[in-house]
LOSERO-485057 format. One record per residue (C-alpha): z, y, x. Coordinates in steps of 0.1 Angstrom, whole numbers, plus 5000, padded with zeros to 4 digits. Layout:
% LOSERO-485057
ZYX/...
% end
This chain:
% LOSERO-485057
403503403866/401203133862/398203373873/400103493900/400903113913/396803093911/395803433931/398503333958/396802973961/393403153963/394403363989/396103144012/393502914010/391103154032/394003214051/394002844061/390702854069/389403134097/386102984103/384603014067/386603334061/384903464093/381603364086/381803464049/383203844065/380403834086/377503754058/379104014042/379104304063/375704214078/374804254038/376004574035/374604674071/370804574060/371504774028/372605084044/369405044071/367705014042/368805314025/367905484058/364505304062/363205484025/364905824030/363005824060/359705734043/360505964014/360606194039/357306164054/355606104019/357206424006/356006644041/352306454037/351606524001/352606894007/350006934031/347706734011/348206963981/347807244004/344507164012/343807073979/344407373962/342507593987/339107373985/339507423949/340407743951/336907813975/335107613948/336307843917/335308153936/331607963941/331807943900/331908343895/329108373924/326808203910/327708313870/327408663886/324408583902/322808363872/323108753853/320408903877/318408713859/316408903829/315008833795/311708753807/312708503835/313108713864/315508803888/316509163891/318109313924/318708973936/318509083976/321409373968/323609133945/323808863967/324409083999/327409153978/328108853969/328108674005/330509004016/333108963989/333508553994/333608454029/334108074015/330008064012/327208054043/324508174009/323408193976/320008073958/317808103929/315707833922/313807833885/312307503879/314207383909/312107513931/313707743957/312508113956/315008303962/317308283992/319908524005/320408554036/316608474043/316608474083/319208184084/317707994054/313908064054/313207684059/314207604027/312007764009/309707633983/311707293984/311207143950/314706953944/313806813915/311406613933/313306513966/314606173966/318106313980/318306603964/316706473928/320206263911/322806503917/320506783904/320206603872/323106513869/324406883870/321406933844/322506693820/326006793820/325607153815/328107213843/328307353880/328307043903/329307043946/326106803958/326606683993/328006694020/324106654028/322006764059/320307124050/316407224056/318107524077/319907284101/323307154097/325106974072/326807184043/327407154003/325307323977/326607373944/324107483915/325007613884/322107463853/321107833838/319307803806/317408073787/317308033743/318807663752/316207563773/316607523812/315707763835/316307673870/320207703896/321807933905/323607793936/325407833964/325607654001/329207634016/328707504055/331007194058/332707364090/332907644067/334507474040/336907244065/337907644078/338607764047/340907444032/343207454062/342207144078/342407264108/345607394112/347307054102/349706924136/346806674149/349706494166/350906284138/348306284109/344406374102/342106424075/339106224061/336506364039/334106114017/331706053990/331005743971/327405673979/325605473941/323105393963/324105223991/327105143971/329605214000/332005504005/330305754032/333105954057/332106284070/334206384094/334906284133/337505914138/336105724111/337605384125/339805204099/342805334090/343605024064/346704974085/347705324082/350105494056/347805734042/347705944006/344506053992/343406323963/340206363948/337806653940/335906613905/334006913912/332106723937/333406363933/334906383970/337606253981/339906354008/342406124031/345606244049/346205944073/349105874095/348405864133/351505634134/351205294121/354705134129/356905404138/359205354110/360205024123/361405154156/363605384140/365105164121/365404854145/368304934172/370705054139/369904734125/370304544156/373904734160/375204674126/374504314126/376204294162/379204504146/379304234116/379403964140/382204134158/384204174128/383603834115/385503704153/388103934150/389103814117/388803454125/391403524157/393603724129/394003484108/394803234136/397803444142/400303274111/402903524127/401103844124/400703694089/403903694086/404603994102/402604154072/404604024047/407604184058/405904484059/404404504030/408204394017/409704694037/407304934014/407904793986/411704903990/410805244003/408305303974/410905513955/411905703988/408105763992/407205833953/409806123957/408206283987/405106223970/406606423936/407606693960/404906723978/402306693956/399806953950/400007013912/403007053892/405206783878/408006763857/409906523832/410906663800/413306633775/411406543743/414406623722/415906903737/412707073760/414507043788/413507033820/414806693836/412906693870/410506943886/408406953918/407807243942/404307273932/405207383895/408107613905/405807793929/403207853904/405508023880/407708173908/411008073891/413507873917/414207503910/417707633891/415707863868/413707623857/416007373851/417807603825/414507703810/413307533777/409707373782/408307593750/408907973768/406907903799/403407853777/401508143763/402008173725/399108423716/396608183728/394408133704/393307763723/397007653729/398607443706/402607583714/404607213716/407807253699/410606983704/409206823676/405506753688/407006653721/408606383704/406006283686/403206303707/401406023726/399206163752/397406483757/395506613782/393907053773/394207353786/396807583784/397907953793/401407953814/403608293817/404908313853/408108513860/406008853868/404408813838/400708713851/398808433830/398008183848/395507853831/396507563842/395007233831/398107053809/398606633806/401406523787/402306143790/405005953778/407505783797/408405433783/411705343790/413304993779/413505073746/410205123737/410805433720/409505833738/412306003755/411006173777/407406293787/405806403825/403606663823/401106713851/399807093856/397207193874/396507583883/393007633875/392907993871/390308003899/388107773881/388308003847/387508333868/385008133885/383508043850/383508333838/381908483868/379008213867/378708283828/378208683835/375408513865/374108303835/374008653815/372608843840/369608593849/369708533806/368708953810/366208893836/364608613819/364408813784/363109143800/360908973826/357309213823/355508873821/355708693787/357808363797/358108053781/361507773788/359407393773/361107103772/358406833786/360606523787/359606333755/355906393765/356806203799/358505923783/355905893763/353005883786/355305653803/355005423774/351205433774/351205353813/349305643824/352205753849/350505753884/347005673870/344205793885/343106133872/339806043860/341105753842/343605943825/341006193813/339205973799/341605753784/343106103767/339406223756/339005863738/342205883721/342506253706/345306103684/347406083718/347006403727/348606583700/351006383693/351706503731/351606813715/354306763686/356606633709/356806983733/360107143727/360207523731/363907593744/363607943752/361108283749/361308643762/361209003748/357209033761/356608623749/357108753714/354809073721/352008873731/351908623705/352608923679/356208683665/358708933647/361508683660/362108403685/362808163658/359508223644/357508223674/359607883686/359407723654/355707863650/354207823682/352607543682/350307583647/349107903663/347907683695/344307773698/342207453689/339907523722/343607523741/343307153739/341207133770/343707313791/346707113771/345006793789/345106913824/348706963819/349106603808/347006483836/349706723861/352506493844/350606193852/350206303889/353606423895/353106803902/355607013899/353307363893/350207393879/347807743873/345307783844/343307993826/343207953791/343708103757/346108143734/345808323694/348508523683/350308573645/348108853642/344708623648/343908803679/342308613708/344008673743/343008533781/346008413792/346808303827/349608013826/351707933856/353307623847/356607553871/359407273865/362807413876/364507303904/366806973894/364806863864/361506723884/362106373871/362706453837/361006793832/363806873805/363107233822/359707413826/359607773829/355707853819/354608243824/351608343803/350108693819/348008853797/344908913816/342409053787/341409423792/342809573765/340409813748/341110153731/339310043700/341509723691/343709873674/341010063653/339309713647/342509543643/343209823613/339709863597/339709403596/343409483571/341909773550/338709523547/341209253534/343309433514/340209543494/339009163494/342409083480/341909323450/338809233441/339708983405/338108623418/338508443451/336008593481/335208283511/333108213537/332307803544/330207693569/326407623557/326607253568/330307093563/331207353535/334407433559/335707703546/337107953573/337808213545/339608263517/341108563497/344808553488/343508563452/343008203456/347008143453/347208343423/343808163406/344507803419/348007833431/347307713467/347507953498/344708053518/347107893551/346807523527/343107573519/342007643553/344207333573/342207133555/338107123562/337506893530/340007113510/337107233484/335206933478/339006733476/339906973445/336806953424/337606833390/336406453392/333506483369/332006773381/332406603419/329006453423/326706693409/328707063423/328206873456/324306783454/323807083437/325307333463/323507133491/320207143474/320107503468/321707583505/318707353515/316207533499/317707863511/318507973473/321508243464/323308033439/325308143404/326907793385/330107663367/332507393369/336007323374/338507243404/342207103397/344607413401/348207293419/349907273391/347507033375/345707213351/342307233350/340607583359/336807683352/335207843381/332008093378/331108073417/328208363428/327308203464/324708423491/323608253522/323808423553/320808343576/321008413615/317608393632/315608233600/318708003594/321307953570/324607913589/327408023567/327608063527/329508333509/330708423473/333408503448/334908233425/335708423390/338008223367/336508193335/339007923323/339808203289/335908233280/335507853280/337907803257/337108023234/333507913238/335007533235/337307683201/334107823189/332007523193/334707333174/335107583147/331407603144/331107173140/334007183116/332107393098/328807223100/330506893091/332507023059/329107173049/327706843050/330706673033/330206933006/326606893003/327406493000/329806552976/328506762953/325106542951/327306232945/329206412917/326106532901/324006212903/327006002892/328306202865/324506272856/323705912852/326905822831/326306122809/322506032801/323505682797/326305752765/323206072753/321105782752/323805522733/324805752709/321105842699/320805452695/323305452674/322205682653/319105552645/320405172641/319504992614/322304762608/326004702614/325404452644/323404692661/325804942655/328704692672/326104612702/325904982711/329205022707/330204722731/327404872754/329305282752/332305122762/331204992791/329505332800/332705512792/334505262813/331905312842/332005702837/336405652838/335905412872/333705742888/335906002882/338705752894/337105742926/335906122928/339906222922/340606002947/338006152974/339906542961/343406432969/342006333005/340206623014/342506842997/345506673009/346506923040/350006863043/349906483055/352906383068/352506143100/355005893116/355305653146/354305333130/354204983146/350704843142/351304513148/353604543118/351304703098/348504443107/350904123092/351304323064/347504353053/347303993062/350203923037/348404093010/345003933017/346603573023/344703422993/341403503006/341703423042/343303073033/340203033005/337203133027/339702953060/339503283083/340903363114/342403653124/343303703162/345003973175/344904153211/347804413209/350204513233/353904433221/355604703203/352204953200/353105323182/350505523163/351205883146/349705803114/350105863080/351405523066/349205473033/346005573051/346805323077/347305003054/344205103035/341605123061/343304803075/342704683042/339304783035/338004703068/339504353072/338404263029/335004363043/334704103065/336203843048/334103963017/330703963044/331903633059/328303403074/327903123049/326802933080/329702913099/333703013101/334903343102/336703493128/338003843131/339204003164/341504323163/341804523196/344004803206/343304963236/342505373257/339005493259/338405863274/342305933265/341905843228/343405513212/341105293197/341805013173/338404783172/338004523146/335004263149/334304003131/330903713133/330003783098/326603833082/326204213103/324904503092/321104623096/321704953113/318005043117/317705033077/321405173064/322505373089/322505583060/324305403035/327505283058/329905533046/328105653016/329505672983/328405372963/326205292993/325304922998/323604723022/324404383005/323004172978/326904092967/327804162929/331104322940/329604572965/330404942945/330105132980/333205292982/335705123004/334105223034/333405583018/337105633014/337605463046/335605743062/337206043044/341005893057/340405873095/338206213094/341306353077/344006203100/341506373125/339706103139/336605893139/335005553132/331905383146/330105103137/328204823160/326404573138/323704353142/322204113112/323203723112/325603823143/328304063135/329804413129/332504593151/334504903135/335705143162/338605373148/339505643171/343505793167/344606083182/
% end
C-alpha cells in the first residue's frame, strides 16, 4: 500500500506540472526522432557502401583475372625458349598467343633485358633493342622482378611505340641463372576496357587508377579528373601484382544529408507538437478526471470482457477438474478443434481426448493433474472423426484462496500446420542433404568462426592486405593454429573420393594432417579473405590424399547466406582439375608391390635427406624393430638423431656427416633407444645417392643385431672370467708352493740340526726354533683354508643390510685403537642405505680396510678417515679414505692385494688382510680400487652390485 501511496504521488506530481511534463515529452520524442533518422541515415549509407564495393570487387576481379591470363602467356611463351638460349617459333606462338587473350596489345622476349623479340613487330618496332636494364625508368622495377623471382605489372609508363600501357615480365632463368623476360604489354585503355571501368553509371561515382612513385615519393593518378576527392566518400583496393591501387569515388559529396534533413526537421516539429498538446491536456483537471472514471468503468467490466475474451479467443481454453478430469469451462476455439459441441465436452473426462499411443505424450491421469505445477509440451489430441490433431499443451494451475490446486486451465494451441510444415521442410532439408552428398563436385561444409574470432583478437580484422601478409609470414605459429581451429561440419560422397577417406569420420577427423605442407600459401590468402570481409574467394591449390597422391585442386570458397558475420557456414568445392592419366593406377600399384617387398625385407629400409638427415622414408619394419611407426618417425625431422642411445650421440652424428661429406657408402654399429626403453643395437649399411655430382639423399637398411651383441658381450665375459680365475689359480698355486716350500725346508733344515747337536741345550734351542716353524707352517695353511672356503664358497647367501649399522659396528670392535691412536671417523651416508651383501664378508672388509688405516696412521699428524656411499655408472660405491702414510703405487702396485704382500716397514704387516679383502668383494661379484699417494693418503673404492 505504502508503494502504491508513493507511485500515485509520483504521478500526480507531473500531473501538477504541464510545463516540465511537456518539455520533458518533448526531449523525449525529439530523442527517439534523431535515433530513428539516425537508423535511416546508416541504412542509407550501408546501402551505398554495399552497391560501391560490389562494383569495386567487380572490377577487381576482372583486372586480376586479365593479369592471371598474362601469367600463362608469358610461362607459355618463356617455353619457346630452348636449351641453348634461343627462341623457337616465337613469330607463330605469339600470333597465337595475342589471338587467344584479347587482354594484351603484345608479347616480348628480351634475353639480357635487351628487347629482341617483339610480336606484333609493325606496331612495336620502336622498341627494339631497348636495353631495360639500363634505362633509368625502366631499370628498378625490372630488378625488382629479378630479385624476386616473380612476374611483376611495371607501369602505367609511356611506351617507345607510343602511348601509355603496362608491361609485365616474367624473370626466366636457365640452370639457375637468369636469362632474360618474357613479357607482355597490356595498353592502359586496353586494360580500363577489359576491367569494366567503363561501364560503371558515370552519374554518381568514378574510378581512379595510381601508383606510389619511391622516387618522387608522391602517389601518381593515371586517369582523367584527378582533383581532390579528400571530401568524397570513396573505397579503394589494391593490386600487389603491380602495386596499383584503384579508387571508386563518390560524385556526391553531401547528399546523405539532404536525405535525411526534412525527416529530421519533421520529427522534431512533431515532438514539439506533442510536447503542447500534452501540456494543454494536462491543464484540463476534468478530462483528468474524466479518465479516472473510465479507467474505473473498465475495471468493473473486466470480467464481462475477460469472458468475451475466453470465447473468442483463438486457441483453446478450458478449466479442469484436477480431481475428477472434468471439464469446468470451455471456449469455442477448443470445441471447434475437436468438433464435439460445448455439452459433449462438458461430459467428457480430460484423459480420453489426448492420444495414448504417443510415444512423446505423457497421458495426465487425475492423479498428475493434481499434482502437477505447470507444464507447457506437445501433445497428440483425438477429435470426434478420429483425425490427430498436435496441438501445443500448457497446463497451469489455478490458485484459489486456499492455496491448494483445484483446478488447472489448459491452453491448446492447433499446431498441426506447423508439424506438417516441419516435416515438409525436414524432407527439403533431406532432399538438399541428397544434393549436397551426390553433388559431382567434391564439397566441403567448414566452420570458420573460431578462426575469425581469433584474428579478431590479434587485430588484423580490416587490416590492410599487405600488412596482414606479412604479419602472418612472420608469425608461422599463427597460422596454423588458424589451422587447428577450422571445423569440418560436413563432406560429400565425391569429397571422400578425392581425398581417397574410406568414411566421413575419417576424412573429417583426418583432414587436416593430410593438408599439403605447400597448401599453407593458399591457407593464407584465405585468412587475408577473412581479414577483408569477402564473402567468395577462388584458388588454385593442392591438396594430398590418404593414398599420398598429389591432386590440382580448384577451391571455390563461399560463406552461405545468413552466416557472413560469423562464417559458422562455408560451403568450399574442391574440383579436381589434374588430368588423370591411364598409367596411375599402374604406378599407384607397382609404388605397393615395391613396399610390400620393402616391408619383408628383415631390417628397417629409409631414405633421409643428405643434409638435415630428415628422414622421408621408413619401412614398417621399423615398428616391429624399434616399436615406433613409420607415421611417428616421419612427423618428426629430428626423430633419428632424438633416439640415439646417449653415448653413441656425438660420435654416430660426426661420423655419418663425415663420411656423407667425403661421399663414402658407409657400414657401422651403435644403438638407438627402442619405445619401450630398451636398448637395441643397430648394424646400419648407408649408400648415398648423388644427382648431378651431388649427394642429396642417403639410403640403407638398419639390421638389428641386439642377439649377436650379446652373445658377443656373454662371450667377452665368459672369456675374462676365465682369464681372471686362470690368474687367480696361477697366484694361488705359486703362493701355496712357495709358502709351504719355505716352511717345509725350514723344519728339513731344524731337524738335520738337531740331529747333529752336540748337547742338550742345543737340542732345546732347535726345538724352541721348530715350534715356531710348525706354528708359522699351522698360521699358512690357516690362511690358505681360509682363501678355499672363499673361492669355493658358491652358495653365498646375500641380504639387505643397513650399512650405516654395519659401519658402528666395526667401529665398536675397533674402539680401543681409534681412542689410543685418537682417530676420526666421519661418515657421508644417506640415512637408512641397503646393500645385498653377504653379512660376514661385509663386517670383514669394513674391518680390514678401516684397521688398515688406523694401523698406517701419519706419525706427523691426526688421523682422519672418510667413508662415502654414493652411484657411479649405475654401480654403488662405498669409498673409504683416510690421510695416512699412502701407499707408493708406482713400486707395489703389485704387492696391494697379494698374499703376504707388504709395502710397509711395520712388524705386524703378514699381507693378508687386503688379500682376503680382495678374494670377498670379487666373490660377492664386485671390485676394489685403490688411489694412494706416499705421505698423503690412500682411498679404497669398493664397487657392489
Amino acid at each position: 500500500m505504502e508503494s502504491e501511496k508513493k507511485h500515485t504521488k509520483f504521478i500526480g506530481w507531473f500531473f501538477s506540472r504541464p510545463k516540465i511534463t511537456g518539455f520533458f515529452t518533448f526531449l523525449f520524442l525529439s530523442y527517439i526522432a534523431g535515433f530513428i533518422v539516425w537508423q535511416q541515415y546508416k541504412l542509407i549509407k550501408e546501402d551505398e557502401q554495399r552497391e560501391m564495393n560490389n562494383i569495386l570487387h567487380v572490377v577487381h576481379q576482372n583486372i586480376e583475372q586479365s593479369l592471371k591470363n598474362c601469367y600463362t602467356t608469358t610461362l607459355t611463351l618463356a617455353l619457346t625458349i630452348n636449351d641453348k638460349g634461343i627462341p623457337e617459333n616465337f613469330d607463330y606462338v605469339g600470333k597465337k598467343l595475342v589471338e587467344s587473350n584479347t587482354s594484351i596489345n603484345a608479347v616480348q622476349l628480351v634475353p639480357n633485358g635487351i628487347i629482341k623479340y617483339t610480336y606484333p613487330m609493325i606496331e612495336n618496332g620502336a622498341a627494339m633493342n631497348l636495353n631495360i636494364l639500363t634505362s633509368p625508368y625502366l631499370k628498378r622495377e625490372a630488378l625488382k622482378s629479378i630479385s624476386t623471382r616473380k612476374m611483376y605489372f611495371a607501369g602505367p609508363l609511356k611506351l617507345k611505340q607510343g602511348g601509355v600501357g603496362i608491361v609485365g615480365r616474367f624473370p626466366v632463368f636457365q640452370n639457375n641463372k637468369f636469362w632474360g623476360f618474357s613479357a607482355v604489354i597490356i595498353k592502359l585503355e586496353t586494360l580500363l576496357e577489359s576491367s569494366g571501368i567503363n561501364n560503371v553509371d558515370d552519374s554518381k561515382y568514378y574510378f581512379q587508377f595510381s601508383k606510389y612513385d619511391a622516387k618522387e615519393q608522391k602517389e601518381i593518378f593515371y586517369l582523367p579528373n584527378k582533383t581532390n576527392f579528400s571530401n568524397n566518400y570513396t573505397i579503394s583496393t589494391t593490386i600487389p601484382d603491380g602495386d596499383w591501387k584503384i579508387y571508386l569515388i563518390s560524385k556526391q559529396q553531401n547528399y546523405l544529408y539532404s536525405q535525411i534533413l526534412i525527416p529530421a526537421i519533421i520529427g522534431f516539429i512533431l515532438a514539439g507538437l506533442f510536447g503542447i498538446l500534452i501540456y494543454t491536456l494536462l491543464k484540463i483537471p476534468e478530462e483528468l478526471q474524466f479518465l479516472v472514471n473510465s479507467q474505473a468503468t473498465k475495471l468493473l467490466n473486466s470480467e464481462i470482457k475477460f469472458k468475451t475474451i475466453f470465447d473468442q479467443a483463438s486457441v483453446g481454453i478450458a478449466l479442469v477438474d484436477t480431481i475428477s478430469g472434468k471439464y469446468l469451462e470451455i471456449n469455442k476455439q477448443y470445441c471447434n478443434m475437436l468438433g464435439y459441441t460445448l455439452r459433449e465436452m462438458r461430459e467428457k473426462n480430460f484423459q480420453p481426448v489426448t492420444n495414448s499411443n504417443d510415444s512423446n505424450n505423457d497421458t495426465l491421469d487425475k492423479k498428475k493433474l493434481k499434482e502437477i505445477k505447470k507444464h507447457s509440451r506437445e501433445n497428440q489430441y483425438i477429435t470426434k472423426s478420429g483425425k490427430i490433431v498436435w496441438v501445443n499443451q500448457t497446463v497451469t494451475p489455478f490458485l484459489e484462496a486456499n492455496s491448494k490446486y483445484n483446478t488447472n486451465i489448459v491452453i491448446v494451441e492447433d499446431i498441426t500446420l506447423q508439424k506438417e510444415t516441419a516435416q515438409i521442410i525436414k524432407k527439403s532439408e533431406i532432399r538438399f542433404k541428397s544434393l549436397f552428398d551426390d553433388s559431382p563436385i567434391p564439397l566441403l561444409e567448414k566452420d570458420f568462426s573460431e578462426v575469425k574470432s581469433y584474428l579478431e583478437e590479434l587485430n588484423l580484422i580490416d587490416e590492410n592486405p599487405e600488412t596482414v601478409l606479412l604479419y602472418l609470414t612472420m608469425h608461422p605459429v599463427v597460422v596454423f593454429n588458424c589451422i587447428k581451429l577450422v571445423k569440418i561440419i560436413d563432406v560429400n560422397t565425391m569429397c571422400l573420393s578425392l581425398y581417397g577417406a574410406k568414411s566421413k569420420k575419417e576424412l573429417i577427423s583426418g583432414l587436416k594432417q593430410i593438408a599439403d605442407k605447400d597448401a599453407i600459401d593458399d591457407f593464407i590468402k584465405q585468412l587475408i579473405a577473412i581479414t577483408q570481409g569477402e564473402k567468395q574467394l577462388i584458388i588454385d591449390s593442392k591438396i594430398e590424399n590418404y593414398n599420398g597422391e598429389c591432386r590440382d585442386v580448384n577451391i571455390r570458397w563461399n560463406v552461405i547466406r545468413g552466416y557472413e558475420k560469423t562464417l559458422e557456414r562455408i560451403i568450399v568445392s574442391t574440383q579436381d582439375i589434374t588430368v588423370r592419366k591411364s598409367s596411375e593406377n599402374i604406378i599407384l600399384k607397382s609404388q605397393q608391390r615395391v613396399e610390400s617387398l620393402i616391408n619383408t625385407i628383415d631390417g628397417i629400409v629409409w631414405e633421409c635427406d643428405a643434409k638435415t638427415f630428415s628422414f622421408n622414408f621408413i619401412s614398417q619394419k621399423a615398428e616391429s624393430i624399434l616399436g615406433y611407426t613409420p607415421e611417428e618417425w616421419l612427423e618428426n625431422p629430428f626423430f633419428w638423431q632424438n633416439h640415439i642411445y646417449s653415448e653413441d650421440k656425438d660420435w654416430v652424428q660426426n661420423y655419418c656427416k663425415l663420411k656423407t661429406d667425403q661421399n663414402l657408402n658407409h657400414d657401422f654399429e651403435y644403438r638407438m633407444v627402442a619405445k619401450n626403453g630398451s636398448i637395441v643395437w643397430l648394424r646400419d649399411i648407408v649408400n648415398i645417392i648423388f644427382e648431378n655430382g651431388k649427394a642429396i639423399s642417403l639410403r640403407g637398411i638398419m639390421i638389428d643385431i641386439s642377439k649377436t651383441k650379446e652373445a658377443e658381450k656373454d662371450l667377452n665375459a665368459s672369456f675374462n672370467l676365465v682369464t681372471e680365475q686362470n690368474k687367480r689359480l696361477l697366484n694361488f698355486s705359486y703362493i701355496v708352493s712357495h709358502n709351504l716350500r719355505s716352511h717345509t725346508s725350514n723344519i728339513a733344515s731344524i731337524v738335520s740340526l738337531i740331529e747333529s747337536s752336540e748337547s742338550e741345550e742345543e737340542r732345546d734351542q732347535m726345538m724352541e726354533l721348530l715350534k715356531t716353524v710348525s706354528c708359522s707352517l699351522n698360521e699358512t695353511m690357516l690362511h690358505l683354508n681360509e682363501v678355499i672356503n672363499i673361492r669355493t664358497n658358491i652358495g653365498l647367501v646375500s641380504e639387505p643390510l643397513n650399512l650405516e649399522q654395519y659401519i658402528i659396528t666395526v667401529k665398536n670392535v675397533l674402539s680401543k685403537q681409534i681412542t689410543s691412536h685418537d682417530v676420526i671417523i666421519s661418515t657421508e651416508i644417506p640415512k637408512d642405505t641397503m646393500i645385498n651383501y653377504n653379512p660376514a664378508y661385509l663386517e670383514s672388509v669394513l674391518y680390514n680396510i678401516i684397521s688398515n688405516s688406523i694401523r698406517y696412521k701419519h706419525p706427523s699428524r691426526k688421523a682422519i678417515i672418510t667413508i662415502k656411499f654414493f652411484m657411479e655408472n649405475d654401480m654403488k660405491v662405498l669409498q673409504i679414505s683416510d690421510n695416512g702414510i699412502g701407499i707408493d703405487l708406482v713400486r707395489n702396485a703389485d704387492k696391494i692385494f697379494g698374499m703376504y704382500k707388504t709395502f710397509s716397514n711395520n712388524l705386524d704387516s703378514k699381507g693378508i688382510g687386503l688379500f682376503i679383502t680382495k678374494n670377498q668383494i670379487d666373490a660377492m661379484g664386485g671390485n676394489i680400487t685403490v688411489e694412494s699417494e706416499p705421505n698423503v693418503g690412500t682411498t679404497f673404492k669398493i664397487y657392489i652390485q
